[in-house]
C-alpha positions in Angstrom: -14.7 -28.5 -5.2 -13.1 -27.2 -8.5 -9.2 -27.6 -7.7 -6.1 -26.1 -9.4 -2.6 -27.4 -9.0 0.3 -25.3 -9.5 3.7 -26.7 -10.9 6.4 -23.9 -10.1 7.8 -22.4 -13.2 8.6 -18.4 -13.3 6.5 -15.9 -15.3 7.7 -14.2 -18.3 6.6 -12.1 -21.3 3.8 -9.9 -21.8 0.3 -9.2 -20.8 -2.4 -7.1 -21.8 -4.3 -6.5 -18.1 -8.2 -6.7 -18.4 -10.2 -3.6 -18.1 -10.6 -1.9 -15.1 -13.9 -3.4 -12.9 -13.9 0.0 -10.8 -14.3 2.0 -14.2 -16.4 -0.5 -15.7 -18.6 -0.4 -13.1 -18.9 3.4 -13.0 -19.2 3.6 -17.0 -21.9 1.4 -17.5 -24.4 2.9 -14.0 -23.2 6.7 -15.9 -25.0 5.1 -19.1 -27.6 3.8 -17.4 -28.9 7.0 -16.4 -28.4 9.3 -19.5 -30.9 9.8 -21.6 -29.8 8.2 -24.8 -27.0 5.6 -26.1 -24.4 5.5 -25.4 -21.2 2.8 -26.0 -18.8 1.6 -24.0 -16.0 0.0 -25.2 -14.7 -3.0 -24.5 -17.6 -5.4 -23.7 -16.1 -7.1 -20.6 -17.8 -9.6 -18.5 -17.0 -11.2 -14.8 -19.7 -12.4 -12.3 -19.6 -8.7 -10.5 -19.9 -6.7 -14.0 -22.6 -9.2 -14.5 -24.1 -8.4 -11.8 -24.6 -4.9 -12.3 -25.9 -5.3 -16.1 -28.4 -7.2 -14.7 -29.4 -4.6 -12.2 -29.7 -1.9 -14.7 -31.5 -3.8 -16.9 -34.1 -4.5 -14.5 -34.1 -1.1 -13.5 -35.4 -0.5 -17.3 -31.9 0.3 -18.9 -31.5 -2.0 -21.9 -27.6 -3.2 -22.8 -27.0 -5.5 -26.4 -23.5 -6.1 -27.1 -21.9 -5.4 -30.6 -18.4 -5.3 -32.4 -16.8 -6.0 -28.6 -18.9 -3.0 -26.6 -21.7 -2.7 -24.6 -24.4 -0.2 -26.1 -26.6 1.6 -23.6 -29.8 3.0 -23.6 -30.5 4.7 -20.5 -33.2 4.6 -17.8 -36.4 6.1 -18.7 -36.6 7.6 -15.4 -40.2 8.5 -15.4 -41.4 4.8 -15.8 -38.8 3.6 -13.2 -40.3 5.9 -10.6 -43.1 3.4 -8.5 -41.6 0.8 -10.3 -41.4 -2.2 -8.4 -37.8 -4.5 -9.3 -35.6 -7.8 -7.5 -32.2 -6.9 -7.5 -29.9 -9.3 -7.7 -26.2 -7.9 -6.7 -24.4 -11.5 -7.3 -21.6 -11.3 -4.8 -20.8 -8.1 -6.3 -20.4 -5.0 -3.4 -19.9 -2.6 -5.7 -23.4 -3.1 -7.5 -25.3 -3.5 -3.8 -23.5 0.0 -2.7 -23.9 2.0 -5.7 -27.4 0.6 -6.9 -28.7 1.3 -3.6 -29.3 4.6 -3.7 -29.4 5.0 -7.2 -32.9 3.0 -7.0 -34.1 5.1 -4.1 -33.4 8.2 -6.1 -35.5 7.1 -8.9 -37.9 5.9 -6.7 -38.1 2.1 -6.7 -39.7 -0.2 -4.8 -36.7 -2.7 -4.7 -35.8 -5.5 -3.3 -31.9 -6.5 -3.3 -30.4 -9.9 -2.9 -27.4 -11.3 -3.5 -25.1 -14.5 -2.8 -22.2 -15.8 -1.1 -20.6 -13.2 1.7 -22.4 -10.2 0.2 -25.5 -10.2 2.7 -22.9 -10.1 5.4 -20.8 -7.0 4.2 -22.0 -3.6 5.6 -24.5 -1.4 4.3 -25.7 -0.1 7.3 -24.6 3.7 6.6 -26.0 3.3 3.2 -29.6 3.0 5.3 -29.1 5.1 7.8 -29.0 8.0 5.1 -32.0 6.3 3.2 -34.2 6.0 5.9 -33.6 9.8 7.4 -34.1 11.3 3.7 -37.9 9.4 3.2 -37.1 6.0 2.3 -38.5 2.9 4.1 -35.7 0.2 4.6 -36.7 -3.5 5.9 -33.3 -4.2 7.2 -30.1 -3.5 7.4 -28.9 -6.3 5.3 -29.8 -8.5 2.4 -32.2 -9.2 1.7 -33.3 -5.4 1.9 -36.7 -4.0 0.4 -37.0 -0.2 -0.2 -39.5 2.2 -0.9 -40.2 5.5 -1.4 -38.4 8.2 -2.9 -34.8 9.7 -1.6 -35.5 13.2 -1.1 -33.3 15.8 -1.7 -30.6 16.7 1.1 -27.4 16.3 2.6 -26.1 13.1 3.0 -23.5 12.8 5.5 -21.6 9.7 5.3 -18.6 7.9 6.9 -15.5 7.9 4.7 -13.4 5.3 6.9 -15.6 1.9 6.0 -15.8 2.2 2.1 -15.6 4.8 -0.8 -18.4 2.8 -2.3 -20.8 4.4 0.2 -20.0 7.6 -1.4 -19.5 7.1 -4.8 -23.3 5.8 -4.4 -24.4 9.0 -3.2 -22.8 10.5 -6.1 -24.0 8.6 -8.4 -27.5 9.2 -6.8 -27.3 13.3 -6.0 -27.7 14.5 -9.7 -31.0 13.1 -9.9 -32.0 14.2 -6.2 -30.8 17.6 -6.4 -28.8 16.8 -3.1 -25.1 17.0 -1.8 -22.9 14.1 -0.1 -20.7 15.1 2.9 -18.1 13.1 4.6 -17.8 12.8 8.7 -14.7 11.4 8.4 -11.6 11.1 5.8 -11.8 9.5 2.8 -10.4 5.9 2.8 -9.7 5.0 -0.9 -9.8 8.2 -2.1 -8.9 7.5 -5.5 -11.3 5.1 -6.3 -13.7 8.5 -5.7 -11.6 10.3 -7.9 -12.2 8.2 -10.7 -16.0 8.3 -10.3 -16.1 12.2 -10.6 -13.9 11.8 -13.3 -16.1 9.2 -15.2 -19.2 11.3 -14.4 -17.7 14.4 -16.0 -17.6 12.5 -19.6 -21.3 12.0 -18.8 -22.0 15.3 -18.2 -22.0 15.4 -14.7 -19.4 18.0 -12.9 -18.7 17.4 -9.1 -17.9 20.6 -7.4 -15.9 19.1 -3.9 -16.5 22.1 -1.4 -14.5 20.9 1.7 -15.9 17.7 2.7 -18.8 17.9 0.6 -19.6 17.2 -3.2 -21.9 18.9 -5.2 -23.3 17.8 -8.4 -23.8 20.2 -11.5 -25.4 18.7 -14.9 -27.2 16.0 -16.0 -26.5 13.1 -17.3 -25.9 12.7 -20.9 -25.3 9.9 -23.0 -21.2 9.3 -24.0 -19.0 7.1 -25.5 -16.5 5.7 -23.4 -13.1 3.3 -23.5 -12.9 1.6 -20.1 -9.4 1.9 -19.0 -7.3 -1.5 -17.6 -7.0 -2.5 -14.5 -4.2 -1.6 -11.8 -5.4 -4.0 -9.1 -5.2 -7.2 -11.6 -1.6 -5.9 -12.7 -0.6 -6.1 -9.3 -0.6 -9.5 -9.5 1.7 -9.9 -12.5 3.9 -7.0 -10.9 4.5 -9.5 -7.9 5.2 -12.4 -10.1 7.7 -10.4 -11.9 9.4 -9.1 -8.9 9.8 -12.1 -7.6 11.9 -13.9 -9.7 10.8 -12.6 -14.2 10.2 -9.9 -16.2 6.8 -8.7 -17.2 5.7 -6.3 -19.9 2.4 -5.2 -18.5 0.0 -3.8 -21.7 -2.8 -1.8 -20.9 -2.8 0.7 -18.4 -3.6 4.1 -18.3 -0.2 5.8 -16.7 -2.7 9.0 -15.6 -5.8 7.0 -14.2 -6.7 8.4 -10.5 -7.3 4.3 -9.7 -6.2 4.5 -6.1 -3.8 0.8 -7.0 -1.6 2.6 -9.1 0.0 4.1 -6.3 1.9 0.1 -6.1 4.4 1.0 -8.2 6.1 2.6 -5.2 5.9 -0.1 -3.2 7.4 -2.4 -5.3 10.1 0.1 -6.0 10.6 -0.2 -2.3 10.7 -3.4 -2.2 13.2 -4.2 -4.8 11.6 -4.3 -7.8 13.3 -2.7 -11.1 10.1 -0.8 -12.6 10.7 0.8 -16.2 7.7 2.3 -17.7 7.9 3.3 -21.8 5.9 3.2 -24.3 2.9 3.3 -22.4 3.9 -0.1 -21.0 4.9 -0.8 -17.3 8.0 -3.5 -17.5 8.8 -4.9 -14.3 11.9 -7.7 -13.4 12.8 -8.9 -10.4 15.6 -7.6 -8.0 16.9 -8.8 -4.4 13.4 -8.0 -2.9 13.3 -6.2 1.1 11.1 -6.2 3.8 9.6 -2.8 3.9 6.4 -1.3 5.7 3.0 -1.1 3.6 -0.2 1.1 4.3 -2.8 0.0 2.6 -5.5 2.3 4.2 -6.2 3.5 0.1 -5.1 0.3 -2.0 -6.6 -2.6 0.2 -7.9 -4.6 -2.7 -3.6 -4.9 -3.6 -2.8 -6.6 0.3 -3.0 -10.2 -1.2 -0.8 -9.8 -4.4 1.5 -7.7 -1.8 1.9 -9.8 0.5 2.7 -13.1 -2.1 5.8 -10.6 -2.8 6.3 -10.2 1.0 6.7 -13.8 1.2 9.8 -13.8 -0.7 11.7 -10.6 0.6 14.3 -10.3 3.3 13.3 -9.2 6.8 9.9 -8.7 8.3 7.3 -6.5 5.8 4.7 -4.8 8.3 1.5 -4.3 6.0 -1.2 -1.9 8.4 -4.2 0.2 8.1 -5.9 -2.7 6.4 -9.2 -2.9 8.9 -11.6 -2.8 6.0 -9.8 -6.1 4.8 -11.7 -7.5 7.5 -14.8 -7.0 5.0 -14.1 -8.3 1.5 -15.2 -11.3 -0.3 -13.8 -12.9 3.2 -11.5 -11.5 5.8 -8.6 -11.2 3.9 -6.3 -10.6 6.8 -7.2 -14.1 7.9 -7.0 -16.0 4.6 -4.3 -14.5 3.6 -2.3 -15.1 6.8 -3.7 -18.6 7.3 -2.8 -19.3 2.9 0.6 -18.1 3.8 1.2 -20.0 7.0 -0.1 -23.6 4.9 2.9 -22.3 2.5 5.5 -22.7 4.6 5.8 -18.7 5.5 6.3 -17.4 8.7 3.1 -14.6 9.2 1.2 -13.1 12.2 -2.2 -11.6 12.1 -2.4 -8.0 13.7 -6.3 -6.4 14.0 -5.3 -4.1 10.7 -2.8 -6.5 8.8 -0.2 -9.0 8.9 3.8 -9.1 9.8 5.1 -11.6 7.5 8.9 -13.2 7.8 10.2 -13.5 4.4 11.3 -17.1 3.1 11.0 -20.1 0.8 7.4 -21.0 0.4 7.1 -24.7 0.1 3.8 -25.3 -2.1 0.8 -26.7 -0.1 -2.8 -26.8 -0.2 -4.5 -23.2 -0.2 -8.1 -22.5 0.1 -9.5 -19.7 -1.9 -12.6 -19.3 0.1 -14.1 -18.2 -3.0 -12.4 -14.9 -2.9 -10.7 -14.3 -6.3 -8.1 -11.9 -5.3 -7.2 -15.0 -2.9 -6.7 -17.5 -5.7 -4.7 -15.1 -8.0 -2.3 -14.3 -5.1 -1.5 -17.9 -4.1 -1.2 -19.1 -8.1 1.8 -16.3 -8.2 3.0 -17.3 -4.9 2.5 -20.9 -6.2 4.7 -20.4 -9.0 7.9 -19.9 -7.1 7.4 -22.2 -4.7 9.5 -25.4 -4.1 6.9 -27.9 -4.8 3.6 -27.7 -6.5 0.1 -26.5 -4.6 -3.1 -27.1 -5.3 -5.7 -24.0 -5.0 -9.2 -25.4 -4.2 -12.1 -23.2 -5.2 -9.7 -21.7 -8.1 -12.8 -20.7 -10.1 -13.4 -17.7 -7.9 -11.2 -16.0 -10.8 -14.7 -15.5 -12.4 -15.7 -12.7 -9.9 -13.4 -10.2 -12.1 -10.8 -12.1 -14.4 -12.5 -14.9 -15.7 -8.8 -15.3 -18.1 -6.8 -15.1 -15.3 -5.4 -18.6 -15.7 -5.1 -18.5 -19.7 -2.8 -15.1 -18.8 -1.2 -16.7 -16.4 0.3 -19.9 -18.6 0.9 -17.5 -22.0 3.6 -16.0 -19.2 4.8 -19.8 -18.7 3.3 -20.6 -15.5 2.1 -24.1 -15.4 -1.2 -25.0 -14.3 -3.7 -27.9 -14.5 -7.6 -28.7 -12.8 -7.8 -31.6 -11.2 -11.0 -33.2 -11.7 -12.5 -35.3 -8.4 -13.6 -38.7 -9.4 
C-alpha cells in the first residue's frame, strides 16, 4: 500500500487552488450536449473528471486537448439515440448520477460500471424515476443496464439524499421536454445553483417554479473558464487557521458553490479571514469550539473537523447523514483517523462531537477516500510527531497536486516505499 509520512512543519505562503470539480463536471456534460465546439478552459484532469470524459466520449462527444483546454464537440444526438455504450463512472458519483439520465434521455442502451465504493452508493431514486417514465433498468445498482428512451414528464425527486439526483434531471429535461420537482428540500442547494447557472452560458435557462424547474432553450455550444475550487481551499483554510497564514489564489468570491459558505465557520471558529484583491488570506487565531451544520457543505466535514481538533471546547458538527455515503462513511473514518491521532471524538448518527487538543501523529488510513488523506496531511502537519497516511494516492480522485501544493507551503512530506 502507497504510504505517506508527515513530518510536522506549519504551512505558509500562497496557493493557486485547482479548478472547481463541481463546475468542471457541469461544463464539460453542458458541451457535450451542444451542438458545436466549444472550449473549456483550463484542461484539468483527476480520476473523477476522467471519468466523465470518458463517458461522453463514448456517448459520441469527441474532447482533444490544446493550449491548456479541453475543446468539445458535442453529441450528435441522432446517432446516440439506439446507440448501445459501457459506461464506466471510475469511482466518480457525480458522472454515475448525472450521466444516468442524460443517456436515458438520448436514448441509449447503456450499461454503467464503475469501481471501488461507487456500486454501493445510492441511485435508487435515479431509477425509480427511469423506470416510471419508459425506461427498463436491470438493477438498482452497478452494474446497471438501461434501455429505452426517458419520456417526457415530471420527475419528482427526493432533495434530502443528493443534489446530484437533480442536477441529473436537469441536465436531462432540455432534451426530454420534461420538468424535475422536489418532494423534499434541497440538501446542497448551492451545488444546484451552480448547475443552472452553468447551463444558462450554454443556452439553457432554468425557470424554478416552486419546487419545480423548468428548462427553456437548447443547448448551444460556449466557451467557458472553470472557476477554482472552494472545497479544496478548505483544506488550506484549516491549515492556516491552525497555526500559518495562507494566501489562497483562485477563487471566484461570487460563485453559488455551496462550500463557500466556510468562510463563516472559520470566522467562528477563530480564524482571521481578510479577503482583497480577489484573494482570500487566512492566519490563524486562538481557534473555539463552535457548532457546525453541514446539511449543504458535507464534502467540507473532514478539513473541518482537522480544525476542530485543535480548538478549545467541544465543536458539535450535525446534519451530516449523507456523509454516511461518500467515497466511505466519513463520519466513521473521520472519527476513527481522529481518535488514532490522539483526539478525543464521538460518533453521533449525523456527525461527530470532537474535544479539542494536541494531536500526537499516528498511523491514519485513507480508505481511499481523498478528502480523508488531505484532511489528515493538514492535521499531520501540526501534530507532535510525524504520521504516516497509507493509501495517500487517493489525492488523484480530484487533486492529483495536492502534495506538490502542500510542500511549496513548507509542509514536509515523503512516500515511503515498502521493500
Amino acid at each position: 500500500m502507497e504510504k505517506i509520512k508527515i513530518t510536522p512543519h506549519p504551512l505558509n505562503g500562497e496557493v493557486v487552488v485547482p479548478p472547481s470539480k463541481s463546475a468542471a463536471h457541469r461544463n464539460i456534460i453542458a458541451a457535450a450536449l451542444s451542438d458545436g465546439v466549444s472550449v473549456i478552459s483550463p484542461a484539468c484532469h483527476s480520476d473523477d473528471i476522467d471519468a466523465t470524459l470518458r463517458c461522453i466520449t463514448t456517448l459520441g462527444a469527441t474532447v482533444t486537448e490544446k493550449d491548456g483546454a479541453f475543446y468539445i464537440t458535442g453529441i450528435d444526438k441522432n446517432k446516440a439515440c439506439g446507440k448501445t455504450a459501457t459506461l464506466d463512472c471510475g469511482e466518480s458519483g457525480s458522472t454515475l448520477r448525472f450521466i444516468i439520465p442524460i443517456a436515458a434521455a438520448l436514448g441509449v442502451n447503456a450499461t454503467f460500471i464503475g469501481h471501488g465504493q461507487l456500486p454501493n452508493r445510492p441511485i435508487t431514486p435515479l431509477i425509480e424515476i427511469l423506470t416510471n417514465f419508459g425506461v427498463k433498468c436491470s438493477s438498482d445498482r452497478l452494474p446497471l443496464t438501461i434501455s429505452g428512451c426517458l419520456q417526457k414528464g415530471d420527475y419528482l425527486i427526493s432533495g434530502d439524499i443528493s443534489s446530484q439526483y437533480l442536477t441529473g434531471l436537469i441536465f436531462a429535461c432540455p432534451i426530454t421536454g420534461g420538468t424535475a420537482t422536489l418532494t423534499t428540500p434541497l440538501q446542497s442547494a448551492g451545488y444546484v445553483d451552480l448547475t443552472v447557472k452553468i447551463l444558462s452560458n450554454f443556452g439553457v435557462n432554468i425557470i424554478k417554479n416552486g419546487a419545480t424547474y423548468i428548462s427553456n432553450g437548447n443547448y448551444t455550444p460556449s466557451n467557458q473558464t472553470i472557476e477554482g475550487d472552494w472545497s479544496q481551499a478548505c483544506f488550506f483554510m484549516s491549515a492556516a487557521a491552525m497555526g500559518g497564514s495562507i494566501k489562497i489564489k483562485g477563487l471566484d468570491l461570487n460563485s453559488t458553490q455551496g462550500d463557500k459558505a466556510v468562510l463563516d465557520i472559520y470566522k467562528a471558529l477563530g480564524a482571521t479571514i481578510d479577503i482583497k484583491d480577489n484573494c482570500i488570506c487566512v492566519s490563524s487565531g486562538s481557534l473555539t469550539a463552535t457548532d457546525i451544520n453541514c446539511a449543504q457543505i458535507p464534502d467540507a466535514v473532514p478539513a473541518l473537523a482537522v480544525a476542530s481538533a485543535v480548538s478549545k471546547g467541544n465543536t458539535t458538527i450535525f446534519g451530516g447523514e449523507r456523509l454516511r455515503f461518500k467515497e466511505t462513511d466519513r463520519i466513521k473514518t473521520v472519527t476513527h483517523g481522529l481518535k488514532n491521532m490522539g483526539i478525543a471524538v464521538t460518533e453521533q448518527p449525523d456527525g461527530m462531537v470532537i474535544t479539542g487538543g494536541s494531536p500526537l501523529g499516528g498511523i491514519v488510513s485513507g480508505e481511499g477516500d481523498h478528502r480523508i488523506v488531505m484532511a489528515f496531511a493538514i492535521l499531520a502537519a501540526y501534530s507532535k510527531n510525524d504520521t504516516i497516511i497509507e493509501g495517500y494516492t487517493a489525492i488523484n480522485k480530484s487533486y492529483p497536486t495536492f502534495f506538490e501544493d502542500f510542500k511549496a507551503l513548507g509542509g514536509i512530506a515523503n512516500v515511503i516505499t515498502d521493500r
